[in-house]
PyMOL Python script that loads the backbone (N, CA, C, O; Angstrom):
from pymol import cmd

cmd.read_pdbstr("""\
ATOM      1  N   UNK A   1    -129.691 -83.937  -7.159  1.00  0.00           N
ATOM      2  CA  UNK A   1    -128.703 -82.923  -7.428  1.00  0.00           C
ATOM      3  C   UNK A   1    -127.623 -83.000  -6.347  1.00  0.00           C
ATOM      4  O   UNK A   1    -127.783 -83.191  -5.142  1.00  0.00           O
ATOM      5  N   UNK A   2    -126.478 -82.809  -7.036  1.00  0.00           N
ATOM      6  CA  UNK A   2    -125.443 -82.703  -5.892  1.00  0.00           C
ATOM      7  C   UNK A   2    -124.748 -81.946  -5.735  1.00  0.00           C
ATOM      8  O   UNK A   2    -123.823 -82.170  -6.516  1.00  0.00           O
ATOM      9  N   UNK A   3    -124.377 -80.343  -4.690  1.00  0.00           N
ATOM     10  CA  UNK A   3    -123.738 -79.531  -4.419  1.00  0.00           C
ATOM     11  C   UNK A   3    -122.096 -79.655  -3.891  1.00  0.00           C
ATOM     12  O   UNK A   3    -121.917 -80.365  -2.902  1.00  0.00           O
ATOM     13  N   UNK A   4    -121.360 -79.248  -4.272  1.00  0.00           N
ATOM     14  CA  UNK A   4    -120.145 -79.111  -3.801  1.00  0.00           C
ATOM     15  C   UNK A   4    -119.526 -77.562  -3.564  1.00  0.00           C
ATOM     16  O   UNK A   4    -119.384 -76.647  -4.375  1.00  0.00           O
ATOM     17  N   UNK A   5    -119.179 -77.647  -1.955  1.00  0.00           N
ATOM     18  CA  UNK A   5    -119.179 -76.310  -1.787  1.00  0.00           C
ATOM     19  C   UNK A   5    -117.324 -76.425  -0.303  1.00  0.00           C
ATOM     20  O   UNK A   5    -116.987 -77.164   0.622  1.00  0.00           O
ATOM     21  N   UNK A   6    -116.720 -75.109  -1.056  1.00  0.00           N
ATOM     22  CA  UNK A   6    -115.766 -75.151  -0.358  1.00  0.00           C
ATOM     23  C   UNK A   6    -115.873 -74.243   0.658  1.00  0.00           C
ATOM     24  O   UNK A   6    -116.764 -73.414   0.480  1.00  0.00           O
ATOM     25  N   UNK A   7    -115.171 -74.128   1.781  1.00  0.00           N
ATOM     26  CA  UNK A   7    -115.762 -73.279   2.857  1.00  0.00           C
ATOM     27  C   UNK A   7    -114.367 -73.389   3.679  1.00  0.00           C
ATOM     28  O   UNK A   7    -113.726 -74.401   3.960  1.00  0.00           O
ATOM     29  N   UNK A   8    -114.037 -71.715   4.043  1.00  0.00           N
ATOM     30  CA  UNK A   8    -112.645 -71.412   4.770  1.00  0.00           C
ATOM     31  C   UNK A   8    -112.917 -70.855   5.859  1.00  0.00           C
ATOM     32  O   UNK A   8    -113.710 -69.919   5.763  1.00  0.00           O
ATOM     33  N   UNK A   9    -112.492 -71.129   7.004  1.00  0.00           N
ATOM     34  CA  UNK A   9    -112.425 -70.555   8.328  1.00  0.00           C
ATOM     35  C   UNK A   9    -111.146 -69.877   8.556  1.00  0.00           C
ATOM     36  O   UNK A   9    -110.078 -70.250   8.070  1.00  0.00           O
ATOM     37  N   UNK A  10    -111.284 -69.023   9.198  1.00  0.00           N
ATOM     38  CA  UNK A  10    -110.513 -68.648  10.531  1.00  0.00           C
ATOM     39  C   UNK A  10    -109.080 -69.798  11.526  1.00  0.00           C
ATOM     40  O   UNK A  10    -109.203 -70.392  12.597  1.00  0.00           O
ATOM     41  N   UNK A  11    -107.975 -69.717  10.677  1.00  0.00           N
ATOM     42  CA  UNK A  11    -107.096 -70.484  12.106  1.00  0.00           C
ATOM     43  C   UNK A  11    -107.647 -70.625  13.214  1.00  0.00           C
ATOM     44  O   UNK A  11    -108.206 -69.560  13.478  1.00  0.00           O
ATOM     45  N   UNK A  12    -107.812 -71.439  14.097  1.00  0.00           N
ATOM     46  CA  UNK A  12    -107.605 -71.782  15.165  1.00  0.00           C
ATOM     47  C   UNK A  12    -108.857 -71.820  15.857  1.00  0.00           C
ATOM     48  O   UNK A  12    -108.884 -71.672  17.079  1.00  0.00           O
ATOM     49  N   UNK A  13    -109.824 -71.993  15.232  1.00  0.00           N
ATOM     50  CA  UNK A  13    -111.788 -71.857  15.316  1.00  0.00           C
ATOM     51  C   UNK A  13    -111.961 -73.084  15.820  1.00  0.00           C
ATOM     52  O   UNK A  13    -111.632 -73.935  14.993  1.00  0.00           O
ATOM     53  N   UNK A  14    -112.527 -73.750  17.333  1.00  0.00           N
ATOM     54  CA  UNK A  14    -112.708 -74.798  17.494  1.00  0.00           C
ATOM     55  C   UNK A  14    -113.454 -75.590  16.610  1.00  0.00           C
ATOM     56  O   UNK A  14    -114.210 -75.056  15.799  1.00  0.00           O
ATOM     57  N   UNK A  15    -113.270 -77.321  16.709  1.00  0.00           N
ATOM     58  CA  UNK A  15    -113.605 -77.733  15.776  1.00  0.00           C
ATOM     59  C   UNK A  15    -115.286 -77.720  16.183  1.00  0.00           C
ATOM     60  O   UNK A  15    -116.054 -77.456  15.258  1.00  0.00           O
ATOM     61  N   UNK A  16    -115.830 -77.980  17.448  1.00  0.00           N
ATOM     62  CA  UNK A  16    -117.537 -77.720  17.529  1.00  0.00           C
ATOM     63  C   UNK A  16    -117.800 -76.524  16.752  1.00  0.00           C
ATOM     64  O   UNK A  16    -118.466 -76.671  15.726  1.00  0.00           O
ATOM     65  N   UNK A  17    -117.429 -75.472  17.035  1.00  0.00           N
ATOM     66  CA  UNK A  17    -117.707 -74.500  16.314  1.00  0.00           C
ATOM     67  C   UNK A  17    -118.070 -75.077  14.524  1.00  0.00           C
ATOM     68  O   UNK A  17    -119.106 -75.557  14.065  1.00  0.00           O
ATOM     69  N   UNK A  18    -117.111 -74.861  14.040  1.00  0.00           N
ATOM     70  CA  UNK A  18    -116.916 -75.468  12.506  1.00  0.00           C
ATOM     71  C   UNK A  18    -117.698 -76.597  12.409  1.00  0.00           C
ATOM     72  O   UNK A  18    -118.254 -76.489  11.316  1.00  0.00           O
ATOM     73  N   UNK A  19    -118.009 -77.485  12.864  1.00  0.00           N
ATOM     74  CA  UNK A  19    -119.402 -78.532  12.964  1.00  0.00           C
ATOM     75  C   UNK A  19    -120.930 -77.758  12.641  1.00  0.00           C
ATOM     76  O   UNK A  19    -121.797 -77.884  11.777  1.00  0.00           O
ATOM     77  N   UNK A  20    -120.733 -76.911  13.826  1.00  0.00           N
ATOM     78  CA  UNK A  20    -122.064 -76.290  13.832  1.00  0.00           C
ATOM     79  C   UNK A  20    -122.235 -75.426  12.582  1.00  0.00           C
ATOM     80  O   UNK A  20    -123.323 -75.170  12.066  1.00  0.00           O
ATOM     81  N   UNK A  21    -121.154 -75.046  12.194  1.00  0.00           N
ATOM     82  CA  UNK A  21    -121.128 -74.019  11.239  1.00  0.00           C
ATOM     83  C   UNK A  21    -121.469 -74.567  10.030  1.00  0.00           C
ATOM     84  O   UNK A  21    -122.128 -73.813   9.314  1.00  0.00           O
ATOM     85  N   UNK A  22    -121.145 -75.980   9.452  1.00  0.00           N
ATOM     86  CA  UNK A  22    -121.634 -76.507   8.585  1.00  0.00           C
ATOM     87  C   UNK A  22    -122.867 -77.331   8.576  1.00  0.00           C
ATOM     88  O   UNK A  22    -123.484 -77.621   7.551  1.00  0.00           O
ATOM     89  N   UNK A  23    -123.217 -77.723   9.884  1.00  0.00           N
ATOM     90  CA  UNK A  23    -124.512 -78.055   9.742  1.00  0.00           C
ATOM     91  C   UNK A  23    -125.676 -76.865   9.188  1.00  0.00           C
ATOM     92  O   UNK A  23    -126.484 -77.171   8.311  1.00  0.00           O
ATOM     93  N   UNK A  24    -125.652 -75.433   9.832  1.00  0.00           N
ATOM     94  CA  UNK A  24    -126.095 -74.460   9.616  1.00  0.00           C
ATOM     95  C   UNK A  24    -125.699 -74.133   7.883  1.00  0.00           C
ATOM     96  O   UNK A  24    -126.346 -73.554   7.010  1.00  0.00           O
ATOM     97  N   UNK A  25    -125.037 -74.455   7.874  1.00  0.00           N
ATOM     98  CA  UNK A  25    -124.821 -74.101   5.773  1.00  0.00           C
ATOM     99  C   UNK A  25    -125.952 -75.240   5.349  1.00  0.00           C
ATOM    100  O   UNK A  25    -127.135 -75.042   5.074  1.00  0.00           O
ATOM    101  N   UNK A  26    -125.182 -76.560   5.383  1.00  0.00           N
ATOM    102  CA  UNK A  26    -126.094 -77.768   4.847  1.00  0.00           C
ATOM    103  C   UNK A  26    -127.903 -77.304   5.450  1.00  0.00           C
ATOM    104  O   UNK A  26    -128.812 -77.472   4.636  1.00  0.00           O
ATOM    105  N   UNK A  27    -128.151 -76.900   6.480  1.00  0.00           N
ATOM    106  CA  UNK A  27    -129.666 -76.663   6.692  1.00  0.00           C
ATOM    107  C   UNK A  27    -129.964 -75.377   5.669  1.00  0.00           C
ATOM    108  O   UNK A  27    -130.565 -75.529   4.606  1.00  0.00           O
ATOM    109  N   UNK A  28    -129.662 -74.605   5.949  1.00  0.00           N
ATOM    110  CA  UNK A  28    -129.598 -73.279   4.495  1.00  0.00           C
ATOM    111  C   UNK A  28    -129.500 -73.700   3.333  1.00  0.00           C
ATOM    112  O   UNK A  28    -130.062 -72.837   2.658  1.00  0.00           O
ATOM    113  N   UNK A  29    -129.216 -74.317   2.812  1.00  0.00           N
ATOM    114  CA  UNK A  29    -129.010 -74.572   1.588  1.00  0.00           C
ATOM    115  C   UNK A  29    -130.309 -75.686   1.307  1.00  0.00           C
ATOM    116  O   UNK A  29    -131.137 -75.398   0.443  1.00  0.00           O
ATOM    117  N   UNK A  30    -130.449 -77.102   2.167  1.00  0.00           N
ATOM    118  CA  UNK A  30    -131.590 -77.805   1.438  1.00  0.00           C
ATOM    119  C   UNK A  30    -132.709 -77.105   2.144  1.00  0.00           C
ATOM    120  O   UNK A  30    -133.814 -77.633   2.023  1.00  0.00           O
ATOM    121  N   UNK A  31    -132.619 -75.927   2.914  1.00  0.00           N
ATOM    122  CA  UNK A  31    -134.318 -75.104   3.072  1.00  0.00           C
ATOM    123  C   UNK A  31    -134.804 -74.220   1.565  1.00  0.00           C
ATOM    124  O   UNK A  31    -135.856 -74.061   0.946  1.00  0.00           O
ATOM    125  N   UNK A  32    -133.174 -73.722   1.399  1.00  0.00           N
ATOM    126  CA  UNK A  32    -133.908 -72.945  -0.215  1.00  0.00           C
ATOM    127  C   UNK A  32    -134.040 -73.584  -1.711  1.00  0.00           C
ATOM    128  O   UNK A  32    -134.517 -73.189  -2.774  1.00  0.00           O
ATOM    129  N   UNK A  33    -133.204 -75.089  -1.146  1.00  0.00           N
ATOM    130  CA  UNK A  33    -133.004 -76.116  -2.686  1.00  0.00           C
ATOM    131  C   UNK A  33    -133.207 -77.188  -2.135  1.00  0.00           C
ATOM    132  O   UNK A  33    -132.336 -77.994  -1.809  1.00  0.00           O
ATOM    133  N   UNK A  34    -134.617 -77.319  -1.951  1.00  0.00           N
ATOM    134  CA  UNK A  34    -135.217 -78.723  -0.970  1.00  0.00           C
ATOM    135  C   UNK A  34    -134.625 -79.880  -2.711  1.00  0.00           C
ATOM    136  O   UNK A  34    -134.520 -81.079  -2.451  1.00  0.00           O
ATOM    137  N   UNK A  35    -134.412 -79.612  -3.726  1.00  0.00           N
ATOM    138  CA  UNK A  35    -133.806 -80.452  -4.819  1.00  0.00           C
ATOM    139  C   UNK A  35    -132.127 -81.138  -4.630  1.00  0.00           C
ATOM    140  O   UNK A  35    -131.537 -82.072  -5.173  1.00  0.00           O
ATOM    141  N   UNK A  36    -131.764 -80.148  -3.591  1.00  0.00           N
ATOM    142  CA  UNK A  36    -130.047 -80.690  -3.204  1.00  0.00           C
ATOM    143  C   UNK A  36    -130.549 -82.337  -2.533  1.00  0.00           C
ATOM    144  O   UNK A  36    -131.473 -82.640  -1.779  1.00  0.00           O
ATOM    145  N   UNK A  37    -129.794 -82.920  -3.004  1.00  0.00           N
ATOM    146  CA  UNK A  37    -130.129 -84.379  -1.996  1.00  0.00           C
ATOM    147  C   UNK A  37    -128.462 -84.661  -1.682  1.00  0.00           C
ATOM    148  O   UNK A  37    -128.358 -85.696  -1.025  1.00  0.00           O
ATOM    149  N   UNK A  38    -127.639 -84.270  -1.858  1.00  0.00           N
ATOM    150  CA  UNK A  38    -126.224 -84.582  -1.387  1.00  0.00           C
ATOM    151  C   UNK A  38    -125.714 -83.260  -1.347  1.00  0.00           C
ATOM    152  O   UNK A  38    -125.711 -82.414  -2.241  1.00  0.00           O
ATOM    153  N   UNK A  39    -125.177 -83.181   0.099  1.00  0.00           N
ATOM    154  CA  UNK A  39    -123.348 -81.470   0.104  1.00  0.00           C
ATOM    155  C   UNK A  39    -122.866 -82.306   0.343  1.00  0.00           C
ATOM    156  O   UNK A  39    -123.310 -83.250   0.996  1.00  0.00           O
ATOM    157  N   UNK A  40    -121.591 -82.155  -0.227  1.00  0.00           N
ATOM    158  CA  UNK A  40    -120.058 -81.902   0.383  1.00  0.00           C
ATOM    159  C   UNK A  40    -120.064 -80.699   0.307  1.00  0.00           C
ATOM    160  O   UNK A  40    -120.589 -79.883  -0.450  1.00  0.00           O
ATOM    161  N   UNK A  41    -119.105 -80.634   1.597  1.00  0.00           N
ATOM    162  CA  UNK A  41    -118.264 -79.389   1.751  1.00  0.00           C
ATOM    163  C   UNK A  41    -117.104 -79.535   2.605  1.00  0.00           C
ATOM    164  O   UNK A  41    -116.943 -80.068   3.703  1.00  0.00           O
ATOM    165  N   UNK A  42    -116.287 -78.876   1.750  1.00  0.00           N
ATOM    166  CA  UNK A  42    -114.943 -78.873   1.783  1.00  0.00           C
ATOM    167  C   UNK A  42    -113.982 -77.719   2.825  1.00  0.00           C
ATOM    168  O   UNK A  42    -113.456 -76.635   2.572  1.00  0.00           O
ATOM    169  N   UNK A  43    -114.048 -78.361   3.781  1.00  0.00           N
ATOM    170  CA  UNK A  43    -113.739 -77.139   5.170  1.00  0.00           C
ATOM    171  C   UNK A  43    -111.486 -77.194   4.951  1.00  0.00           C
ATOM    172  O   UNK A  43    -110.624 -78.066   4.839  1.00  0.00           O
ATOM    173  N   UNK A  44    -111.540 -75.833   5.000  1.00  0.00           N
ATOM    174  CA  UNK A  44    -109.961 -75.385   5.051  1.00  0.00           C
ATOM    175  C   UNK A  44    -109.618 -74.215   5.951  1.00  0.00           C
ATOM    176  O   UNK A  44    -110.586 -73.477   6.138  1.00  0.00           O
ATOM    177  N   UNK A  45    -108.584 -73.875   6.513  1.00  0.00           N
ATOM    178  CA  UNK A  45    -108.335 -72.760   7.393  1.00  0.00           C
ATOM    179  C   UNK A  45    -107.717 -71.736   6.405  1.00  0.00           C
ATOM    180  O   UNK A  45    -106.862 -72.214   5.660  1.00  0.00           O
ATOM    181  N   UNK A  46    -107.994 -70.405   6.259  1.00  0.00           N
ATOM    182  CA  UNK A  46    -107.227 -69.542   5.937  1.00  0.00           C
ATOM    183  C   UNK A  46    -106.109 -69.701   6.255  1.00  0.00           C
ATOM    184  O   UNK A  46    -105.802 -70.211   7.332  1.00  0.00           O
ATOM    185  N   UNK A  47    -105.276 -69.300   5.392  1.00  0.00           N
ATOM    186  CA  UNK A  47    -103.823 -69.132   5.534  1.00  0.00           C
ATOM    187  C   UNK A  47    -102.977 -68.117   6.431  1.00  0.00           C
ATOM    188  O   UNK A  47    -103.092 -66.904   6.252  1.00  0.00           O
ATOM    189  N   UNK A  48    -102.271 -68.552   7.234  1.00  0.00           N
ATOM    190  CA  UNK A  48    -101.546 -67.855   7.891  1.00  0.00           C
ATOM    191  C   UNK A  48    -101.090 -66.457   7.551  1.00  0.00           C
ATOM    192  O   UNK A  48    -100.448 -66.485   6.501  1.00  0.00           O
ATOM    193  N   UNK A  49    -101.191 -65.207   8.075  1.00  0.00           N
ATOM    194  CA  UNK A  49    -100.643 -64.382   7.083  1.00  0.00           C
ATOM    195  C   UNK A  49     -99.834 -63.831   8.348  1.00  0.00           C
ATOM    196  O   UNK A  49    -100.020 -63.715   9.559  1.00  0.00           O
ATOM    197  N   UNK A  50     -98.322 -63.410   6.924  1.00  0.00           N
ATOM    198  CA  UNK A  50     -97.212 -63.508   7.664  1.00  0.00           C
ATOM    199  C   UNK A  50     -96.944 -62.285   8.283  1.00  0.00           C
ATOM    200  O   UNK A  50     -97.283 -61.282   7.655  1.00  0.00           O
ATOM    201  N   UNK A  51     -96.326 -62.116   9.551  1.00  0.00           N
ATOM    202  CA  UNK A  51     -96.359 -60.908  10.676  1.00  0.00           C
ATOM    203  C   UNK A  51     -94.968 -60.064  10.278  1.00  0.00           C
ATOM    204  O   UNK A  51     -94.087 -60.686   9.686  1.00  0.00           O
ATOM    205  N   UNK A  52     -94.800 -58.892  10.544  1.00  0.00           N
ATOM    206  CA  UNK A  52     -93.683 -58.574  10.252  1.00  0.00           C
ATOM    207  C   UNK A  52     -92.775 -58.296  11.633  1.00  0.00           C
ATOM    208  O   UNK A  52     -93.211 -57.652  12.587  1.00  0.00           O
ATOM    209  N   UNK A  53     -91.823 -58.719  11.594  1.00  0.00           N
ATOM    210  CA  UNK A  53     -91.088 -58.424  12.568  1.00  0.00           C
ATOM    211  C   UNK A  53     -90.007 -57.047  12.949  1.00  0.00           C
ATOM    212  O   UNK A  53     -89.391 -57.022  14.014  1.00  0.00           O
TER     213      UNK A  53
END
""", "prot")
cmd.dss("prot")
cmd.show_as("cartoon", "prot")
cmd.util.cbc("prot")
cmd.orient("prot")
């Protein structure tokens, strides 16, 4: 089985951080669906949201 999963952070989140953060998804996920044999996941930053001046 193969999961595809998109996943949004926070601007400006170091990238170790976001490493760890998806290793911790990918371990969660084949602990409760030992049947997943492939993730992707698809890491993006939230979008800027615009300030008012």
């Amino acid at each position: 089985m193969i999961l595809n999963v998109g996943v949004q952070f926070k601007q400006g989140i170091h990238v170790e951080t976001v490493h760890r953060a998806v290793h911790r998804i990918e371990d969660a996920i084949t602990a409760e669906f030992p049947q997943v044999r492939n993730i992707y996941i698809e890491v993006e930053s939230l979008p800027r949201v615009p300030t008012s001046a």
